[in-house]
N, C-alpha and C positions, 0 to 999 in steps of 0.2 A: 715512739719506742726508743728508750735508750739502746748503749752500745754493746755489743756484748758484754759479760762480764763472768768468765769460764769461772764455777768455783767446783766441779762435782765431775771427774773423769775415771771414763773405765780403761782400760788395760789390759792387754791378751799378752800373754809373757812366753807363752809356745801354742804349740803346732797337736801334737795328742791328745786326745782325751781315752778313758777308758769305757766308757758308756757310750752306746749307741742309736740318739733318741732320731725319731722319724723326722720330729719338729726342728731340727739344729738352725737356729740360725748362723753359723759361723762354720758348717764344715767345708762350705764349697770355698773359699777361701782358704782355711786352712790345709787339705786335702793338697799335697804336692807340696808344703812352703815348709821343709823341714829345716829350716837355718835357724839358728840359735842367736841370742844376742851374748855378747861379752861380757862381761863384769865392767871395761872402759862402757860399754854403748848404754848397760844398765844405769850408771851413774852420770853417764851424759841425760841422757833423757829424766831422771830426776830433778839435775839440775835445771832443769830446762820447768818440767812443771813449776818448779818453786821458784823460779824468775817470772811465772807467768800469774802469782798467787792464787794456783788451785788451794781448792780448800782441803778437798777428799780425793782418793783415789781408791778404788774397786776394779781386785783382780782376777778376772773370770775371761770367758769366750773360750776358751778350754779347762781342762781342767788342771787348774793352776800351778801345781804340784809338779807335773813334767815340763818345766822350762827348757828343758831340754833331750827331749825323748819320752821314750816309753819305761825308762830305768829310774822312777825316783832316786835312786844312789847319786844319780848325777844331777837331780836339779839344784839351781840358786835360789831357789825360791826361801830359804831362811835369810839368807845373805840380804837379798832385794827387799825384804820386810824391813832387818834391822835398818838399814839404809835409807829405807822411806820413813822412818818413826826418826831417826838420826833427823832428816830434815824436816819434821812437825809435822809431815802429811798425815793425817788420821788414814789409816789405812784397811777396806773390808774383804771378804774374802765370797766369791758366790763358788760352791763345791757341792758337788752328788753326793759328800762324805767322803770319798778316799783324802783330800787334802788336810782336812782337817786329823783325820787318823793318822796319819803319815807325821804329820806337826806334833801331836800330840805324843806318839810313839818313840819318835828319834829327834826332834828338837824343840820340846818343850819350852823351851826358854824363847821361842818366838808366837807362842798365842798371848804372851803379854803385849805386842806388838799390834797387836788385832784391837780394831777399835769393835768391827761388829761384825755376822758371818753370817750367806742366806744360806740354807740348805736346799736345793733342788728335789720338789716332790710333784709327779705327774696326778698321783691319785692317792687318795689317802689309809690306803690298804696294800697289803703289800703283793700280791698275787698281778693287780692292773699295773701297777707303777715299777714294780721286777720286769713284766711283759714290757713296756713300751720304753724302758731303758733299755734292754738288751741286756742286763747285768742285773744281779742279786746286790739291789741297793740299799732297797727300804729298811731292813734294821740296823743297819750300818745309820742310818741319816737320822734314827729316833734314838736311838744308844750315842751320838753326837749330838745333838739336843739336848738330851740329860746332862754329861757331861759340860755341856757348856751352861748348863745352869748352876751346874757346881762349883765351877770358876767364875761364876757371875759377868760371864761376857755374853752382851746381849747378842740375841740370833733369831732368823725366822725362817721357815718354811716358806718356799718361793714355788708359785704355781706357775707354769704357762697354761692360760687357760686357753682351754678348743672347744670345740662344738661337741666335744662326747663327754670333759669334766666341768664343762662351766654349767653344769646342771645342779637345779636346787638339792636332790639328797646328796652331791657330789662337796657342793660348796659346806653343805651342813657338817658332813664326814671330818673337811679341811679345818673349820671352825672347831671342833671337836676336837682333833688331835691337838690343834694348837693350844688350845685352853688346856687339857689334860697334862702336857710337856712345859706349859709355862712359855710359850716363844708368840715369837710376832708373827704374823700372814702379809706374806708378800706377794699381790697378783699382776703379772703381766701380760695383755692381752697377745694371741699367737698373731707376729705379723708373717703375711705370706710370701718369704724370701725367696721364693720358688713356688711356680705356678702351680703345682702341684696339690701346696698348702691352702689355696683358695678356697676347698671346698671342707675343709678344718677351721677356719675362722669361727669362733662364735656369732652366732646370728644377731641383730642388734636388739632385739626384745629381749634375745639371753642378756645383752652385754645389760642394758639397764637392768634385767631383773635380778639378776645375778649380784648384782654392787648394791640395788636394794636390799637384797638380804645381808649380804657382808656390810653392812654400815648399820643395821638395827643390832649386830649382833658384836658391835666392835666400840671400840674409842680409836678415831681415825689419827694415823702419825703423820701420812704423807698423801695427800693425792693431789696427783698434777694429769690426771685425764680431764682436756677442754670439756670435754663432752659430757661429762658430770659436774664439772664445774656450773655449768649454763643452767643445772635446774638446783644441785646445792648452794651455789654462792659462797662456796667453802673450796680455800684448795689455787693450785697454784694458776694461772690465765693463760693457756695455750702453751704449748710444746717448749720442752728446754731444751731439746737439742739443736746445735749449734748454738745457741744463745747462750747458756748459762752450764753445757755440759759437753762432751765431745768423747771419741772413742782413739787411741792407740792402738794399732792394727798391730799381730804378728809379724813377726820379720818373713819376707817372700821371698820366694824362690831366687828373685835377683839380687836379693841382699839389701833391699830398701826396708824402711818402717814407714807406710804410709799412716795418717792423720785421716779420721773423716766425721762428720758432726754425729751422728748415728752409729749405734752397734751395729743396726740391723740394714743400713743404706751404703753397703760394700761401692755400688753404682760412684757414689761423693766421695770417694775417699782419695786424697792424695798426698804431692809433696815425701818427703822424705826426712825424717826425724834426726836421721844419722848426720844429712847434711846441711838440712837447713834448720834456721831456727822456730822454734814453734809459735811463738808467736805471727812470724811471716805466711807459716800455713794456715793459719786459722784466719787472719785476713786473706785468705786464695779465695779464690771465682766458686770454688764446691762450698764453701761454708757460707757464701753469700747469695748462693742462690735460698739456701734455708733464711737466713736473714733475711733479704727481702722479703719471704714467704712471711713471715712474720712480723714484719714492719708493714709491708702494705694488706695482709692479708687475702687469703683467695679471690679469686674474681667470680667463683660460683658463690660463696659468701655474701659478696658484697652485691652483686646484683639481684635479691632475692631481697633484701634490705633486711636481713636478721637481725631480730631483736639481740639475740645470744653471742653479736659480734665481739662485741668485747671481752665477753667472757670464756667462749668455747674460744676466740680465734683460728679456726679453721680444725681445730683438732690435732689428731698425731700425726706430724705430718709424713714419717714413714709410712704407716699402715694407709694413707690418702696413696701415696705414690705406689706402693704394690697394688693397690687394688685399681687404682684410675691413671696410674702409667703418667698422673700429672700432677703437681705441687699445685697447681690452680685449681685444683677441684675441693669436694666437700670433705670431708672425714665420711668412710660410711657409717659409721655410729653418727649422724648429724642429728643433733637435738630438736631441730626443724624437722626435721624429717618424720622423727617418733612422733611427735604433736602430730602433724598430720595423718599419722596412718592410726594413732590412740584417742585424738581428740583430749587429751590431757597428758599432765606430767608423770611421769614413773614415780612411784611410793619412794624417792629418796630425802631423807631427810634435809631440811635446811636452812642454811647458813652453822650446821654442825662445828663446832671446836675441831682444830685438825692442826695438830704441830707436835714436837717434841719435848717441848718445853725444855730443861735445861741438857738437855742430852742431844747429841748427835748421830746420826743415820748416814751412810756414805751413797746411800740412794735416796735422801731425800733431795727433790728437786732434778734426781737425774733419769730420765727415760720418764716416758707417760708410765709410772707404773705408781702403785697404789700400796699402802702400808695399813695394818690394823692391829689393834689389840684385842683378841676377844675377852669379853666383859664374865665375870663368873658367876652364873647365875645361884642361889641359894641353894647349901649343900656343895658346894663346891667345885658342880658340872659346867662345862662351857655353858654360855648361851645360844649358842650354834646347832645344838642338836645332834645329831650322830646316825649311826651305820653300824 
């Protein structure tokens, strides 16, 4: 395995959000670390990425907009765009919809800044996906949809899938809206940041059959799940984080910015932004415990003698560590695994075409998550089916 080679980083830029979903992965973190960053600490840590030639940078883990509180009035978040397009970063946005409103409303002149924007959708109707945000989202997120069609800035519908929507008429619904609005489908599976979330995982029959359906009914942009790789042969060869992606942490209560290889693996995260240089964190003891993981691969993997070694490489390796408490263990989506309990492959296509071709994605290659376009079947309906 080569050396690392960071090119695809996310960014938490505050501390608020205004939804309230069960699934967060970033609130227990967040929750108490109300310190803001400066405009100096904003442009240091810029600096800092583009010394360290990221390619992209994606700003979510809250919701984007409150850099600074609960008073969009007072956020930087125009400021820190032009600043990041100042320095070549292609720059995306993951928002419930208020960010993008907010932009659009009072400082228009910074969606030219946006390279591309996911919308957060739990369900694809608005009655489930209202309930499980806590806030009246859903037409706020399809009236931003539209609109960003009309400015021709690409955008997709971002699902955390769980074990109540990563169901077939659920995934069909998603398929559906996205063909009908013109945007991309963005799935990431729920990892269980808290034990609580354990029993909301998709089960691993959903997780394959679920992706079977989403790939007959798509043209794939991105996928970097190992564990689908191992039966399409299509798609990126085990985990990018810490290797090829990494997460900036909100500023904490002690006035640090910690670094850690994962969104979702608070546990790795260290160092301090403010004062050390970033390149020096991302060679720390936390991002090389991933690296190893990765260069030698599990040890439940390897003594098993998997045929799928190479290509799943151990899976994600956050969702292995929430669920097995160890980087040594299997992914539970292991592709060894379904064989054994199926006796055959899951209906996914393969070695399928999977890339952007001359376009760019600011989460392609970053997080195990997965990108689609649904295909328009004649007459001009998704092929995805509906609800």
């Amino acid at each position: 395995m080569a050396d690392p080679i960071f090119r695809n980083v996310g960014w938490t830029v505050g501390s608020h959000c205004n939804a309230h979903c069960a699934h967060c992965y970033s609130r227990g973190v967040r929750e108490g670390a109300a310190r803001f960053l400066d405009e100096m600490e904003m442009d240091r840590i810029i600096a800092q990425l583009a010394a360290l030639g990221v390619r992209t940078v994606n700003l979510g883990g809250n919701e984007p907009i409150y850099t600074h509180g609960p008073d969009p009035r007072q956020s930087r978040l125009p400021r820190l765009l032009g600043k990041l397009a100042a320095a070549g970063l292609p720059v995306g946005l993951t928002t419930n919809g208020v960010t993008f409103r907010e932009l659009r409303q009072h400082h228009p002149e910074a969606l030219a800044w946006l390279n591309d924007v996911d919308f957060s959708l739990d369900w694809p109707a608005r009655e489930e996906h209202d309930a499980a945000r806590g806030a009246p989202l859903f037409d706020l997120v399809v009236d931003s949809i539209r609109r960003c069609g009309e400015l021709g800035l690409p955008c997709s519908i971002t699902v955390c899938a769980t074990r109540e929507n990563f169901t077939a008429p659920t995934i069909a619904g998603f398929l559906d809206l996205a063909g009908r609005l013109g945007c991309e489908l963005r799935v990431n599976m729920l990892k269980p940041v808290e034990p609580y979330l354990l029993a909301r995982m998709p089960t691993r029959d959903q997780f394959y059959a679920g992706f079977a359906q989403l790939m007959a009914a798509t043209d794939c942009l991105t996928q970097a799940e190992g564990c689908l790789t191992a039966f399409t042969a299509s798609g990126a060869a085990g985990c990018p984080c810490g290797l090829r992606s990494f997460r900036i942490n909100g500023k904490t209560a002690a006035g640090t910015v910690p670094v850690g290889p994962c969104i979702y693996a608070h546990a790795f995260r260290g160092g301090d932004l403010l004062t050390q240089d970033l390149a020096d964190i991302v060679a720390g003891p936390e991002f090389m415990r991933f690296t190893r993981r990765a260069r030698e691969l599990p040890r439940a993997c390897r003594e098993v003698d998997c045929p799928h070694l190479e290509t799943c490489r151990g899976g994600c390796t956050a969702r292995t560590w929430f669920v097995h408490g160890s980087l040594d263990a299997k992914d539970p989506y292991c592709p060894l695994d379904h064989l054994a309990d199926h006796g055959a492959r899951p209906p996914l296509p393969v070695a399928p075409p999977v890339g952007l071709a001359d376009t760019l994605r600011v989460h392609d290659d970053y997080l195990c998550t997965w990108i689609g376009r649904p295909r328009r079947a004649e007459g001009g309906a998704s092929s995805g089916g509906g609800r």
